[in-house]
N, C-alpha and C positions, 0 to 999 in steps of 0.2 A: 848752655848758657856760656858766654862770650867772656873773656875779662874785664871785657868794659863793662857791661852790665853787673857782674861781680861786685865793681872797684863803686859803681852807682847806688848796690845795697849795699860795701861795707861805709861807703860815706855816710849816709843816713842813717847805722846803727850807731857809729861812733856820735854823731850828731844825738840821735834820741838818748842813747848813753848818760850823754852828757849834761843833758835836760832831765832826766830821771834821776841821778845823783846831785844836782841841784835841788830838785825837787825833795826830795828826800833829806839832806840837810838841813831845807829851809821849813821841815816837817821835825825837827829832831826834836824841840825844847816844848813837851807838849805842857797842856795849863797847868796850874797848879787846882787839884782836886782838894786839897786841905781842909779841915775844919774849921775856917775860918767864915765859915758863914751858920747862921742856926738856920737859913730857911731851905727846908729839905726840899723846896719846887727848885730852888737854884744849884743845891747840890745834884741833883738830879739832872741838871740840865748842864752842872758840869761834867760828871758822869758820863752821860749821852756825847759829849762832844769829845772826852777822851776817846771812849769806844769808838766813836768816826775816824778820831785820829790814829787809830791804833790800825783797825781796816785799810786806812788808807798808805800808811807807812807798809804796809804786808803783801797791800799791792803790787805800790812801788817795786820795793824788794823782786817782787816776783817775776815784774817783768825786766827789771835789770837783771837778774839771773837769764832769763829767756834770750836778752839780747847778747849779753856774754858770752851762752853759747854758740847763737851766729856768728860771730866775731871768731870765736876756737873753731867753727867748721870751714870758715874761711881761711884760717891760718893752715889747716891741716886739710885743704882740698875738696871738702866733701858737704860744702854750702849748697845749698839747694834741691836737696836728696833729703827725702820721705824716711821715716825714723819707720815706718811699720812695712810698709811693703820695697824701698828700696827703689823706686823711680822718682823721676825729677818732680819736686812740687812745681807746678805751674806759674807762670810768670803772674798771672794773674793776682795770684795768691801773694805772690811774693811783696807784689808791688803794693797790695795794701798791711801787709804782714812779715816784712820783710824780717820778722824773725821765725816766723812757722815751722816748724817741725813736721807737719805732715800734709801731703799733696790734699785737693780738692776731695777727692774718692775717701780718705783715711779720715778727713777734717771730718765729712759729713755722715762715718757709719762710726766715727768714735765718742 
């Protein structure tokens, strides 16, 4: 892989990045579940939307952590390199997962 194409995935990580930490902000002040209602279908159904909420902030997180480390294996040379067997993940891969950790072969028996 070339540094242009490098320089192609780190723009797009910083870019998704930056949408995933948005997102996650704009996720921060979840409902209020309080007692302020007696009818238990609606507490229930605030309940249910925390629990979404909460799913979905864990996501987030998760894949900002994911993309972080593309971003550290760029800075330290070693982006686009297979975490299990050590050869290049495929562009293929790249270009829809441009933060992956592991090639085609490692994605599909892991």
């Amino acid at each position: 892989m070339d540094q242009t194409q490098i320089d192609g995935y780190k723009r797009r990580l910083e870019k998704e990045r930056m949408l995933i930490a948005r997102e996650i902000k704009n996720n921060e002040s979840p409902i209020d579940v309080g007692a302020d209602t007696e009818d238990p279908d609606e507490e229930t159904d605030k309940s249910e939307i925390l629990g979404d909420q909460i799913a979905v902030a864990e996501d987030l997180k998760r894949r900002l952590a994911d993309v972080d480390v593309a971003l550290e294996k760029i800075r330290k040379g070693t982006y686009g390199i297979c975490e299990k067997c050590g050869k290049p993940i495929e562009k293929e891969i790249l270009d829809i997962d441009p933060e992956s950790r592991l090639c085609k072969r490692d994605k599909s028996h892991g």
